[in-house]
Structures are given as structure tokens and as C-alpha cells.
N, C-alpha and C positions, 0 to 999 in steps of 0.2 A: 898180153902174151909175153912170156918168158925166151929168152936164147936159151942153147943148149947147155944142159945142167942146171938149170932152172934157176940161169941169172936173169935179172932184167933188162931187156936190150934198150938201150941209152944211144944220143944223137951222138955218139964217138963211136958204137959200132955204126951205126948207119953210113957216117964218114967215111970208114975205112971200107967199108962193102960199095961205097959211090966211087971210092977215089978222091974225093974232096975234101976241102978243109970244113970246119967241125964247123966255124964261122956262118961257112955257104950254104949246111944242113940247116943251123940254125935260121938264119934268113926264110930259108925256103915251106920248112916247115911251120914256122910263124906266120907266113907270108907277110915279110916286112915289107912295108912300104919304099920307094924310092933307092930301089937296090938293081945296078941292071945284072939281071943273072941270065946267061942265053937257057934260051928253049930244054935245047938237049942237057945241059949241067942240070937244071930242074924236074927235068923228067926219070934224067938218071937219078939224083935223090930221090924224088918219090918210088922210083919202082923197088930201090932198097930199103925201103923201109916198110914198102907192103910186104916185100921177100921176106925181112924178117921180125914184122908182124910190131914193127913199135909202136906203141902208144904214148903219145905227151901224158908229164903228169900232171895229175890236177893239181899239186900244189903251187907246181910251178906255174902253172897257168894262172893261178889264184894271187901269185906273187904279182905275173907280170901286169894285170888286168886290175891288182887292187882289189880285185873282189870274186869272188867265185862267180859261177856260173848256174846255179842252181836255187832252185823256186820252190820252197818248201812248200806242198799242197795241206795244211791240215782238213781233214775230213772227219765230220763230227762221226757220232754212232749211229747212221743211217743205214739203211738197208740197201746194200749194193744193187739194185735193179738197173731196168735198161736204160732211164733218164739219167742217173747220176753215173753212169758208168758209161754213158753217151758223152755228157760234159767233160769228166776225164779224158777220154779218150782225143776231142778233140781241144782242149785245151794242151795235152803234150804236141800236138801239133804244132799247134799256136805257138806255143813258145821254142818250140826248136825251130820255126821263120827266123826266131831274132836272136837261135846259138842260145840258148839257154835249156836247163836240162830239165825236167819237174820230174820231181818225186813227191807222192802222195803217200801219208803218216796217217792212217785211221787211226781215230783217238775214242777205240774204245776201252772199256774199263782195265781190261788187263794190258794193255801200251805201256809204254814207257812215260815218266811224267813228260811232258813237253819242253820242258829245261834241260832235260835231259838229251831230247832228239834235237833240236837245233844246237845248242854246245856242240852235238857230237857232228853233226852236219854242216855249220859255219855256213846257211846258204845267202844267198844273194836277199832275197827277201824270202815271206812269208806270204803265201795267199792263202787266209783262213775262211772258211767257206761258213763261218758262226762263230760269236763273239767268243773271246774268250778272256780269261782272268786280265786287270790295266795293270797287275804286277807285272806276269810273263811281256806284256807290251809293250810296260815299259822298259823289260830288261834286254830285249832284244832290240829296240830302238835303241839305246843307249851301246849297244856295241853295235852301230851301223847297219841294221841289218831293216830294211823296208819293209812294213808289216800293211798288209792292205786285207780288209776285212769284208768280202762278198757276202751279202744280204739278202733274204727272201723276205724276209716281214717287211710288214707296214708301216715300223714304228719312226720315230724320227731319226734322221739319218744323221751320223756325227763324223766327223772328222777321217777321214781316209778310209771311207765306207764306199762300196759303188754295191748299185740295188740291181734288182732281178724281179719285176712286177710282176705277180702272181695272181693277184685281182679280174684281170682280164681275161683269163682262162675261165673263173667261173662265170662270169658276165656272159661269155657266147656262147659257153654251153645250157644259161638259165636264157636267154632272147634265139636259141635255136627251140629250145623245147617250148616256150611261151607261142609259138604260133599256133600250137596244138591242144594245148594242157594247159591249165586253170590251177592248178594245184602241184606244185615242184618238191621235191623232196630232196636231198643230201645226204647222200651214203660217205659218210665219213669212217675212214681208216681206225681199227681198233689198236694200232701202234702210236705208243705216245709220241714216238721219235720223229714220225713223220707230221708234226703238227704244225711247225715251223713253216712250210709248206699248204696245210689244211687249211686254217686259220685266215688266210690271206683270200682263197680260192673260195671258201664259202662267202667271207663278205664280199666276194664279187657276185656272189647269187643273190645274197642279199639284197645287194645295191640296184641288180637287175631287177629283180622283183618288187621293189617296191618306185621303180622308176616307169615298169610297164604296170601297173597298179595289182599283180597280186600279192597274196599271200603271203606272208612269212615264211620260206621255206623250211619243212619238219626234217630235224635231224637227226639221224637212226645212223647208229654205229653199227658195221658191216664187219665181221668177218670174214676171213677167206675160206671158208667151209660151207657147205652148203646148207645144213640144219639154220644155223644162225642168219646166214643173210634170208632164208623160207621164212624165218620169224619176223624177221625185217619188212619182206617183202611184204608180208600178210596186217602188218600194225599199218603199214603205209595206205593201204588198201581197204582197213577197216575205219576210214577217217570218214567225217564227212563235212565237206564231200573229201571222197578217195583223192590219194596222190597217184597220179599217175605216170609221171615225168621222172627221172633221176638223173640227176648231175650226182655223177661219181667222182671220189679224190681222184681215183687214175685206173687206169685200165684193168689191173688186179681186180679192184675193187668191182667196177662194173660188169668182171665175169664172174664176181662171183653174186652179183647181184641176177644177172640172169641165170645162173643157176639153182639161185632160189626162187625164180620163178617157174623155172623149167620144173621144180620138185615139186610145189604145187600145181602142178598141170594145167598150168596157163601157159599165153605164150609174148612172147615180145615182138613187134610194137605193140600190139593188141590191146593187150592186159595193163601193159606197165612199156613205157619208152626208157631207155639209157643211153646216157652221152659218158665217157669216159676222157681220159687222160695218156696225150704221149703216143699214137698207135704205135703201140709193142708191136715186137712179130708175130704173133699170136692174134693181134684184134681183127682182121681181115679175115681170119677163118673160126672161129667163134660161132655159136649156133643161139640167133641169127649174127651174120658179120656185126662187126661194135662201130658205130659211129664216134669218135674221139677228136679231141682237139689234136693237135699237132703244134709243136712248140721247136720253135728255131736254135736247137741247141749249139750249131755253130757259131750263131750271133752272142748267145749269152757266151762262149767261152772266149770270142774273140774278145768281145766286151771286159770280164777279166784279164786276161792277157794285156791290152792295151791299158790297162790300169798300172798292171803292173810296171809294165816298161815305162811307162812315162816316169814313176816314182823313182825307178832307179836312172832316169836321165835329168832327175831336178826337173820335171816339169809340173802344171796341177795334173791331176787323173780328172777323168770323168765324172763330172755330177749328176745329169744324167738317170734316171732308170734304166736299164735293158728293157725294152718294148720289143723284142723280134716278133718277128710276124707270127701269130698266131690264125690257125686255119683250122675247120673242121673238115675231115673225113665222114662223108657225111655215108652210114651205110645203114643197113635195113634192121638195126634196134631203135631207129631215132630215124 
């Protein structure tokens, strides 16, 4: 917020609107430690400077702290839904407990290069949510800046990596349908982007299935339209013997799996069960309601967050997977 004429209002108007020396503003509004300043001189500074609407700056802040304040979020080119924009949400949380700001930089193809956005951001660290280039890594490590790299794969984990297991999501959603169904299937997302994610959630079916002794689960890639997942539906069906179970990637996917049973004039559970992913706002009214895993996405952000802070206090981070609780909703597709 600007003073009148659209100058910037500075701790020397605030001064002269308290009455006080600039010193005591300063103090106050820093809140320096080991200063005795009474009650009322502090209250008086605060209320003029709400009057007239000042804001510290960040540079300054940046000066006095050595380092900014701000948690670059890179976010690869995923598809904004209500999981990944769950974990956003409570990740800015997170980190405003510990005064730190996040900003999220979707690096999709028309972005800015990423050399570009951090130069131009200077922030405290880096929480990248998928690898990216060991140039940019290294160039941003090399001017102080803490680069911490949040994981969904399986792969092996390296240096300043903390993970997010995925595998157990398909596991309970393949040992909820195995007490029913002989035969499981895998409606896998027709988006390559979300495979980072897929990939990990199927060999959790996998692992399930061949741990309660069946089948190989068949993998049919699902569209979100109704024709394509009715073709889906119908190959799964035509097996033998028929799949009748579906672990879906995520709850999209599994309405649109019941809607390509609904187009065949069958019905679910009946004909075909579905477990899905994440209960969206939407899977509790769904025809029939969607049974779906639930995933603790306060745990995975606190999880990040805590990575991060430890890094910028010199401490180790987390080795660790995120394991939050995962739980099924268990309702009348499954």
C-alpha cells in the first residue's frame, strides 16, 4: 500500500504518525528481541502503521535475515485436480507455521525457463515436486539456494530426495476387491503426465495380486468419455474368465469407468466393481456412490514442508517415505 500520491509509506512516516523515534518503529516492527519498549509506545506504533497501511520490504527483510523468505514450489505439467491442488493448498499452510511464503511455478511448456524464474525470485529454497535438469541444480545450489526434490516413483532415491509411496494405494484397493473377484483389472489414465503417479499405484496391484495368488491384473487404458471406457468395459468382460473388479488410477477415471458400464446396460457392483482414488467431491454422489481410497494429504505436505525447513536450518531432512494413512470409503460400487 502506497501514502498519499502514491509514495511508499516508510518506517519514518510511521514514526512521525506514532510520535516516536524511527529507532523504536524499527524495534517494534521487527520485533527485536531484548528491547524494553512499554505496552502503549508499541501499540501506538502498530496502530500507525495499520493507519497507514505499511508494508516491510522484502528486500529488506531479505537483507536482514540473509536470505529470503520464499519456497519456490515447482510443479511439473500435471493436471491441476483436487489431489494436487489439495497438496498445494495445504502445503502454503505449512509453510506460513514457519513465516515462509510458497509460490507455485507450473512448468508447463510455455513458462518461463526455470533459470529464469528463480534469478528472478531469489527464493529461500526450491521444493520440486519431479526431477529436474543436475545443471539447474547445480546452479541454484551454488548460489545458496536449498533445492529439495519430492518423489512419487519407486525408483531409488538420491540425495535430497524425500518420497511419497504410492504402491499402497493400489495394494488396498487390489486386497478390498480380492475378497470378491477372482479376476482384477486396471483402468489406467489415457494422460501420459499422470504416469509418474500410475506406474507406482499399479505395481501395487500387482504386488497384491500375485501375493493373494491371482491373476495378473489386465490393463485397459480408460478414457474420460464414455464410448471408450464402454469399450474398456466390454474387453474386460469379454476375458475368460471376465474381470470383474477395477482398481482405478483415481476417481475421474473410475466414473468414467462406471459410465461405461452404465452405457452398456449393466450395473455396478453387479456386473463390474470399482475402487477409485482420493474421494473427490463428486464420488459420494456418483451413480452408484464410488468406493475410493482416501489419502492423507495433510501428512504428505507436512512431510515436504518439514524437509524443507530442516534443509534451510542445516539439519538432515527426512529419509523416510510418506506413508499417511491411507483408508477406503468404502461405498456401493465396491
Amino acid at each position: 500500500m502506497t501514502a498519499q500520491g502514491g509514495r511508499r509509506v516508510t518506517s519514518a512516516d510511521v514514526a512521525r504518525e506514532a510520535g516516536v523515534a524511527r529507532s523504536t518503529v524499527s524495534y517494534v516492527l521487527n520485533d527485536t528481541p531484548n528491547q524494553t519498549i512499554p505496552d502503549v509506545t508499541r501499540r501506538r506504533v502498530l496502530d500507525a502503521a495499520r493507519k497507514l497501511g505499511y508494508a516491510p520490504s522484502a528486500a529488506a527483510r531479505t537483507l536482514r535475515k540473509g536470505r529470503s523468505d520464499v519456497v519456490l514450489c515447482l510443479l511439473p505439467d500435471w493436471p491441476l485436480g483436487y489431489a494436487v491442488g489439495s497438496v498445494v493448498q495445504r502445503l502454503a499452510a505449512a509453510f506460513a507455521r514457519h513465516d515462509l511464503t510458497f509460490l507455485v511455478h507450473s512448468n508447463t511448456r510455455a513458462a518461463r525457463p526455470l533459470r529464469e524464474v528463480w534469478k528472478a525470485i531469489t527464493p529461500a529454497a526450491v521444493l520440486a515436486l519431479d526431477r529436474f535438469s543436475d545443471s539447474d541444480a547445480a546452479a541454484m545450489r551454488a548460489a545458496g539456494v536449498e533445492v529439495i526434490v519430492a518423489m512419487h516413483a519407486s525408483s531409488r532415491r538420491r540425495q535430497r530426495e524425500v518420497r511419497t509411496a504410492e504402491n499402497p494405494i493400489g495394494v488396498l484397493q487390489a486386497q478390498h476387491l480380492a475378497a470378491t473377484h477372482r479376476r482384477l483389472g486396471y483402468a489406467y489414465p489415457d494422460d501420459k503426465r499422470v504416469a509418474v503417479f500410475a506406474e507406482p499405484r499399479l505395481a501395487g496391484v500387482r504386488e497384491a495380486c500375485a501375493e493373494l495368488g491371482l491373476p495378473e491384473p489386465e490393463v485397459r487404458n480408460v478414457p474420460l468419455e464414455p464410448g471408450g471406457a464402454a469399450d474398456a468395459v466390454a474387453a474386460w468382460l469379454a476375458g475368460t474368465p471376465p474381470v470383474t473388479g477395477i482398481c482405478a488410477f483415481n476417481d475421474e477415471i473410475a466414473m468414467a469407468v462406471l459410465a461405461g458400464i452404465a452405457r452398456l446396460g449393466l450395473e455396478a457392483p453387479r456386473d463390474m466393481a470399482v475402487v477409485g482414488v482420493d474421494d473427490i467431491p463428486g464420488a459420494a454422489v456418483t451413480q452408484p456412490p464410488l468406493t475410493t481410497v482416501i489419502q492423507d494429504f495433510t501428512a504428505i505436505a507436512e512431510h515436504y514442508a518439514e524437509a524443507v525447513v530442516a534443509a534451510l536450518g542445516g539439519k538432515p531432512i527426512p529419509v523416510e517415505s510418506v506413508n499417511g494413512e491411507y483408508r477406503l470409503a468404502i461405498r456401493e460400487s465396491a
